[in-house]
TILUM-824568 format. One line per 3 residues: number of its first residue (from 1); their letters; for each residue x, y, z of C-alpha. Coordinates in steps of 0.02 Angstrom, whole numbers, plus 50000, padded with zeros to 5 digits. Example, Ala and Ser with C-alpha at 12.3 -4.5 7.8 and 13.67 -1.06 7.14 Angstrom:
% residues 2
1) as) 50615:49775:50390 ~ 50684:49947:50357;
//
This chain:
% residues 417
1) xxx) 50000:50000:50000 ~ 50058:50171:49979 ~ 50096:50281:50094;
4) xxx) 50084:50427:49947 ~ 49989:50582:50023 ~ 49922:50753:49916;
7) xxx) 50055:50844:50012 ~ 50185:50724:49953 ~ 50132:50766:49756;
10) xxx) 50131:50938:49793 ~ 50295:50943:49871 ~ 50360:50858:49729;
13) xxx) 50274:50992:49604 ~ 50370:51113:49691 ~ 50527:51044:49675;
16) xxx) 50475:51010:49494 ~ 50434:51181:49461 ~ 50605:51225:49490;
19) xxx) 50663:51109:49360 ~ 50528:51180:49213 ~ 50590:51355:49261;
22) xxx) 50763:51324:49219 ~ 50708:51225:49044 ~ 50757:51306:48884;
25) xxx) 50611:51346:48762 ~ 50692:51211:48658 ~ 50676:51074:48789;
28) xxx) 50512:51125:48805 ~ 50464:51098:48625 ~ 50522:50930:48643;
31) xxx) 50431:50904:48788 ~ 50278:50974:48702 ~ 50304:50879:48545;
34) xxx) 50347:50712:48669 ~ 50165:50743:48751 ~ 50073:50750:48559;
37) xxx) 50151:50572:48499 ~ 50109:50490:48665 ~ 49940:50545:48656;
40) xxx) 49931:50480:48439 ~ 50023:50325:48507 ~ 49887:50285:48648;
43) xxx) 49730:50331:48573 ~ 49661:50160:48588 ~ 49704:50139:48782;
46) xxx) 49635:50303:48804 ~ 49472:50282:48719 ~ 49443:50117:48806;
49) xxx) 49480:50190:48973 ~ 49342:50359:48922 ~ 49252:50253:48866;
52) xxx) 49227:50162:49046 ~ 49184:50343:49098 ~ 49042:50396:48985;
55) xxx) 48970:50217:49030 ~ 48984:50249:49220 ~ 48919:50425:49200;
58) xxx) 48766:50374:49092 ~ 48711:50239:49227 ~ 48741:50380:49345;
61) xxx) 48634:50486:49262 ~ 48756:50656:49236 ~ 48660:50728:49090;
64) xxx) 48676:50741:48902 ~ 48799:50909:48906 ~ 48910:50820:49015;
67) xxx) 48917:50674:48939 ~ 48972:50767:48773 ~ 49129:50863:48855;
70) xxx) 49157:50696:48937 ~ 49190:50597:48775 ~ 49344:50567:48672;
73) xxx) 49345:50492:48499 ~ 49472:50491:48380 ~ 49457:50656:48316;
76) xxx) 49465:50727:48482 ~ 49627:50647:48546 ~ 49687:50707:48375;
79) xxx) 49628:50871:48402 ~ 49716:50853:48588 ~ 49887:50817:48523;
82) xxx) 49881:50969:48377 ~ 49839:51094:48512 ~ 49992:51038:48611;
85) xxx) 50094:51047:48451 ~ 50014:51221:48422 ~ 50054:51279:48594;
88) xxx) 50244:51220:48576 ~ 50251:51337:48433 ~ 50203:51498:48512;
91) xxx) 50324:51642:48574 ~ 50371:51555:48740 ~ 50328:51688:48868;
94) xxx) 50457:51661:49000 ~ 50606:51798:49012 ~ 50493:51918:48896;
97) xxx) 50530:52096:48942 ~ 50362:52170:48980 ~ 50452:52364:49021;
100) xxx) 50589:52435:49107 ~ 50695:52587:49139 ~ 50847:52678:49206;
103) xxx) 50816:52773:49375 ~ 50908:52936:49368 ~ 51043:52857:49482;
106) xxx) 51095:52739:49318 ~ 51025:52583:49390 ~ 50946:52493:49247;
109) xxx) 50764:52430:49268 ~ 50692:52288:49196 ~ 50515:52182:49221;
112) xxx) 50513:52009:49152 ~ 50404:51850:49150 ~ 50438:51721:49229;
115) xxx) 50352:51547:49290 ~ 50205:51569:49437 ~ 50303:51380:49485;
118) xxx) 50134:51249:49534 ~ 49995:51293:49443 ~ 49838:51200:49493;
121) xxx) 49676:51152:49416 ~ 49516:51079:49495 ~ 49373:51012:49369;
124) xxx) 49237:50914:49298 ~ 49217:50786:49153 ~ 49326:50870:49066;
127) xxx) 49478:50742:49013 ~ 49550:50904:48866 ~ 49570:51008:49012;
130) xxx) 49688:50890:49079 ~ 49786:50896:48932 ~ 49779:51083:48912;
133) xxx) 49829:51148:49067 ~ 49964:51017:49083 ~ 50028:51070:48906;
136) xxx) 50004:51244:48936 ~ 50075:51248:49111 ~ 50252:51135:49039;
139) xxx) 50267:51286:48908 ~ 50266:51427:49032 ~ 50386:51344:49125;
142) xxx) 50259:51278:49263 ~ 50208:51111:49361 ~ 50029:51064:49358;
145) xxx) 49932:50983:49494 ~ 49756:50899:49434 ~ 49603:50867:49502;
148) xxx) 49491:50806:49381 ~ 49331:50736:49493 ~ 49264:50571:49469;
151) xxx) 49182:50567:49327 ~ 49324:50584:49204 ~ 49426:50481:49332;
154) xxx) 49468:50328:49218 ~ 49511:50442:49063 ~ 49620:50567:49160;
157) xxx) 49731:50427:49254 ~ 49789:50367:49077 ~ 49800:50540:49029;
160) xxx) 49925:50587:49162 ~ 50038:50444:49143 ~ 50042:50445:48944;
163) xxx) 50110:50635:48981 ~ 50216:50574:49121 ~ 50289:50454:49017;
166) xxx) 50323:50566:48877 ~ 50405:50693:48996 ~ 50541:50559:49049;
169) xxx) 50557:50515:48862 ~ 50609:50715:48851 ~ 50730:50704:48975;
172) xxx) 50605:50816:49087 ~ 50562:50766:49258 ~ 50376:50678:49282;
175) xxx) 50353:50776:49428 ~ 50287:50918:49333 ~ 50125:50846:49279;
178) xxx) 50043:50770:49446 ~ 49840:50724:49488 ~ 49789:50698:49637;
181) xxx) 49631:50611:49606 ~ 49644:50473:49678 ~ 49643:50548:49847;
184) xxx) 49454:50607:49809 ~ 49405:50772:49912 ~ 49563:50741:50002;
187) xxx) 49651:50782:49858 ~ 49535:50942:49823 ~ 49557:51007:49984;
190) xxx) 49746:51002:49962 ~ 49782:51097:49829 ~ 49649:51236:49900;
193) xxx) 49738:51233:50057 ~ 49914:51202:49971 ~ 50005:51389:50013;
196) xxx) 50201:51367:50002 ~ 50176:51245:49841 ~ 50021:51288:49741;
199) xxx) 50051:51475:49674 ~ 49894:51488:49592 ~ 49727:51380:49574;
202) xxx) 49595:51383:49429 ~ 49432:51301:49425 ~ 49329:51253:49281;
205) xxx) 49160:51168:49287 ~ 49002:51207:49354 ~ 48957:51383:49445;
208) xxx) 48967:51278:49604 ~ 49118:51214:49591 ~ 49192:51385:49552;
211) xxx) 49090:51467:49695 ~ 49178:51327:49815 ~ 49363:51327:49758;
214) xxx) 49345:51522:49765 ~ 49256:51531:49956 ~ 49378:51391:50022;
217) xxx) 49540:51426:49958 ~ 49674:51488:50044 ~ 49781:51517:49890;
220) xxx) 49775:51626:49742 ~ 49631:51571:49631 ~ 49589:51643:49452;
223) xxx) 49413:51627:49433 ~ 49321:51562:49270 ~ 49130:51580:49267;
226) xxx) 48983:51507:49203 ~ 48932:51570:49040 ~ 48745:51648:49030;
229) xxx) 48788:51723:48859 ~ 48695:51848:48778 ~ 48668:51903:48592;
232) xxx) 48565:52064:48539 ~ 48457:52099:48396 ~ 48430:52247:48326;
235) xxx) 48321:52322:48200 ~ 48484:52351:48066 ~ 48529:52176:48108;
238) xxx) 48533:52073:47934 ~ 48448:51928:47931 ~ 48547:51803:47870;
241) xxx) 48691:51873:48023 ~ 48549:51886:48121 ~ 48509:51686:48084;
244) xxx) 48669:51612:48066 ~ 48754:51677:48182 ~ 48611:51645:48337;
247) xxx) 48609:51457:48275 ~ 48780:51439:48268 ~ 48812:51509:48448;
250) xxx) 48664:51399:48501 ~ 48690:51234:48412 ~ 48874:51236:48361;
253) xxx) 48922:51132:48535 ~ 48781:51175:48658 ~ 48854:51108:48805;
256) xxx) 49003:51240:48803 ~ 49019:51390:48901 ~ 49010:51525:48747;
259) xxx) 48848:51453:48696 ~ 48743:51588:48687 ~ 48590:51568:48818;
262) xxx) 48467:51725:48799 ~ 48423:51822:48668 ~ 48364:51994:48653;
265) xxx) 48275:52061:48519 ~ 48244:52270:48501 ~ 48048:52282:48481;
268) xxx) 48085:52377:48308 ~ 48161:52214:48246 ~ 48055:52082:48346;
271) xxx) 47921:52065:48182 ~ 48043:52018:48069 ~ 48185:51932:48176;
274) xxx) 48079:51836:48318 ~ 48006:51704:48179 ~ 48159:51713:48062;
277) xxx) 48298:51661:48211 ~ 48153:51563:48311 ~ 48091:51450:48180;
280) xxx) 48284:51422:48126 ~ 48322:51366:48305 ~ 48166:51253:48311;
283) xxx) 48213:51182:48166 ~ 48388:51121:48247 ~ 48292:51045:48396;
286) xxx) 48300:51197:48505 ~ 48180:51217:48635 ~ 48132:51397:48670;
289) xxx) 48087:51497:48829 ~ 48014:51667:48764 ~ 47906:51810:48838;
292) xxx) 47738:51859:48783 ~ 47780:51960:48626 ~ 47885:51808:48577;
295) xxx) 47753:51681:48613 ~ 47629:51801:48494 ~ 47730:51790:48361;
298) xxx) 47783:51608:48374 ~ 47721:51446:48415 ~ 47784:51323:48524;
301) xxx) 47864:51428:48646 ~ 47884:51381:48826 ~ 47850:51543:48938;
304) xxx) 47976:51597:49005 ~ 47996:51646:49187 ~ 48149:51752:49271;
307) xxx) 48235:51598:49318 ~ 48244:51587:49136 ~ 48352:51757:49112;
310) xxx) 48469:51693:49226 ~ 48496:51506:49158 ~ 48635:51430:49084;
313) xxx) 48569:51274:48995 ~ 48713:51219:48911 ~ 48593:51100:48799;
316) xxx) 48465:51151:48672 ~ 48390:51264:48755 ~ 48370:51461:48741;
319) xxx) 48302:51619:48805 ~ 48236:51723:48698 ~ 48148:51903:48778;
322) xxx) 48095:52062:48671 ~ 48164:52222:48746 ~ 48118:52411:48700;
325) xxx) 48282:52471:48650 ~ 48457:52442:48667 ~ 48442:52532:48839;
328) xxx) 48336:52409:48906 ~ 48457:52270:48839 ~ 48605:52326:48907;
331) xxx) 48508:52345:49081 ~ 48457:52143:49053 ~ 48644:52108:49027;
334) xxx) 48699:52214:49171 ~ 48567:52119:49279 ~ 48591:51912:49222;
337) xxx) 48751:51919:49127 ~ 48880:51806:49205 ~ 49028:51921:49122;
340) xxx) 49083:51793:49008 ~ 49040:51835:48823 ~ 48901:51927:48739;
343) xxx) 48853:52005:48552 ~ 48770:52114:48461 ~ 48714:52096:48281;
346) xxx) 48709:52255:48187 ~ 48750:52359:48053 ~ 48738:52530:48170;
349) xxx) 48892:52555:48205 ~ 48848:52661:48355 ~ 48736:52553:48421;
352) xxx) 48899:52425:48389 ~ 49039:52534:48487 ~ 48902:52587:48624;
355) xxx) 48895:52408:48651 ~ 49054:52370:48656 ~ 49095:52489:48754;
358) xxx) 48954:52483:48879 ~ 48951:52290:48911 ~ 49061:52225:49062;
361) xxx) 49100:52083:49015 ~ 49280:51971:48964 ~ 49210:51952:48798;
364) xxx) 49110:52077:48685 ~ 49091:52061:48524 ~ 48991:52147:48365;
367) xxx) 48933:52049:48226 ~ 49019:51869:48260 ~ 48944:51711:48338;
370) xxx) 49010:51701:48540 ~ 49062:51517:48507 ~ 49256:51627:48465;
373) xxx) 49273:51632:48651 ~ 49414:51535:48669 ~ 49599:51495:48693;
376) xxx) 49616:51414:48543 ~ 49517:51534:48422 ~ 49606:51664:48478;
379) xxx) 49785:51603:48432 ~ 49832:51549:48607 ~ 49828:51334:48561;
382) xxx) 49722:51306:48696 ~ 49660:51382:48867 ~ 49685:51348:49053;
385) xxx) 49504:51438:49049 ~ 49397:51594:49034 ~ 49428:51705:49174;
388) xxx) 49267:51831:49217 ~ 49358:51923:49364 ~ 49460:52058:49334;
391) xxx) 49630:52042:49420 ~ 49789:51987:49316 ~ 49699:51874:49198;
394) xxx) 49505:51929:49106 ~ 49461:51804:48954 ~ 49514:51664:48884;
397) xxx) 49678:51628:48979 ~ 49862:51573:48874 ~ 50033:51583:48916;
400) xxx) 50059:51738:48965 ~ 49927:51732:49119 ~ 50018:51554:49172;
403) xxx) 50159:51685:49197 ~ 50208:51786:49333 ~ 50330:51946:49322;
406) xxx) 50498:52007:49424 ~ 50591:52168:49431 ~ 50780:52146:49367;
409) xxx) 50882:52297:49444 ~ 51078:52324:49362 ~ 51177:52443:49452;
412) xxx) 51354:52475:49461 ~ 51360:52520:49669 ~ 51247:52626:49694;
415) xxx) 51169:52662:49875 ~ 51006:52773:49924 ~ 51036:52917:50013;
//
């Protein structure tokens, strides 16, 4: 039996981390590139193993959405490996000079990135998150520390040791990549309660998940939110944008966090755009939840209560409310939005820069489907997440917010007076 503990793993991150700090963007790549074959190389073992998941959570009853961002196929582990090959390719962030200067004194000033050191992650279902942040976390220099819940428990142990293995193939220490799942909550609990080895913590999953890693943790946490999307209509809103790009964010992957949820619809527009995007959504299976002017103008609609406004159904499902103007929207948004990504479709463009500058939220966008909310859309290979607070890291999170920065100071004996 071992005597293994979640302390022990994250001691050994630690120690890790000092080893991944110290590696050469070159050994790095390798690593990287080490990572991508195991993963082509053990597709079968790794399919079987998911596979044991999506059974177990199917006789446990987790839901359809769940299910989805619990499964890996072929094209998905291939997918997995080309996002670890993409993120080997980018600008590696560590020793980047983000500014400097020379005090008056002549003692030369420079801030650089560097490696946070452990970099934790605490999830659900989610077996390409385990990939990500491990690949991610190896390219800023980091160690990562996994927690990736039951559910994806059979998928993410052959996960982890297919990367561990490839790390010792690269001459780079296992240590780096460690999970703690088999220790349960015990293993949760650690890594929020890990100060002096975990430098920062990120959750991903469900809003309470987030709202418990954030509430118990006594170390740094970046928080990612839920996703109660938003896209607005208005009355210069073409209809085939209108359409298309509503049905896309809705249908694309539904059980995703930029899925858009509600929909608001300017009273100008709502004649022409209520049946045009409604009947288009029905028609992919989409169950909607719409207000009285919606439900006159459509049939089949559910009516919609203000539990509704405030619902992320990550399935196909939608909101969809008719407002009075784009005042009235923006106050909707203000009041339900979750601060993760919302749109406006329009060909006003000051209705488009009043809502993008207005709207609070990581993401906002004018005239493009919300389903671009992420890492690897916007050129960063993947993402630890999609941060909604404020502090360091806002959006879909890279390299650079796996980073930390440190003053360099150059003098040539100088003393303060």
């Amino acid at each position: 039996m071992t005597t293994d503990t979640p302390q022990d793993r994250l001691s050994r991150a630690k120690e890790a981390s000092r080893e991944t700090a110290r590696l050469t963007s070159d050994d790095k790549v390798r690593a990287l590139e080490s990572i991508a074959r195991g993963l082509e190389e053990n597709a079968e073992t790794i399919i079987a193993a998911n596979r044991r998941d999506v059974e177990n959570g199917r006789a446990g009853g987790i839901g359809d959405s769940l299910i989805d961002r619990l499964t890996l196929d072929d094209g998905r582990i291939a997918a997995l490996a080309r996002a670890v090959r993409d993120i080997a390719v980018l600008p590696d962030p560590v020793g980047q000079v983000v500014g400097g200067h020379r005090m008056p004194n002549g003692v030369a000033l420079e801030q650089v990135r560097v490696p946070f050191g452990v970099v934790g992650a605490i999830y659900e279902a989610r077996p390409n998150v385990t990939v990500d942040i491990a690949a991610l976390a190896l390219r800023a220099g980091n160690a990562g520390v996994l927690r990736g819940g039951s559910a994806a428990r059979e998928s993410n142990t052959v996960l982890v040791q297919v990367m561990r293995d490839a790390l010792e193939r690269a001459g780079v220490t296992p240590e780096a990549i460690q999970t703690v799942d088999d220790f349960g909550r015990d293993g949760a609990k650690a890594l929020m309660n890990g100060r002096g080895f975990v430098d920062v913590l990120v959750p991903r999953g469900s809003a309470a998940l987030i709202e418990t890693v954030v509430t118990e943790s006594t170390v740094p946490v970046i928080e990612t939110g839920a996703g109660n999307v938003h896209i607005v209509l208005d009355e210069s809103a073409p209809d085939d944008w209108a359409r298309e790009i509503v049905v896309n964010a809705k249908v694309q992957r539904p059980s995703v966090c930029n899925a858009v949820e509600t929909v608001l619809v300017l009273r100008q527009a709502a004649p022409r755009l209520v049946p045009l995007v409604a009947s288009a959504l029905q028609s992919e299976g989409v169950a909607i939840h719409g207000d009285d002017m919606v439900a006159g103008l459509m049939s089949n609609i559910i009516p919609a209560t203000d539990e509704d406004w405030a619902t992320e159904y990550l399935g196909p499902e939608i909101a969809m409310k008719v407002v009075d103007d784009l005042d009235e929207a923006l106050a909707h948004i203000r009041t339900y939005s979750t601060g993760h990504t919302e749109s406006i479709i329009t060909t006003d463009s000051r209705n488009a820069e009043r809502f993008l500058a207005e709207v609070d939220s990581a993401v906002v966008m004018a005239n493009a489907s919300t389903r671009f909310t992420d890492g690897g859309e916007f050129g960063f290979g993947a993402e630890v997440g999609i941060s909604t607070q404020k502090l360091h890291a806002r959006g879909p999170m890279g390299l650079a917010e796996l980073t930390s920065t440190k003053w360099l100071a150059r003098g040539s004996g100088q003393t303060r007076g």
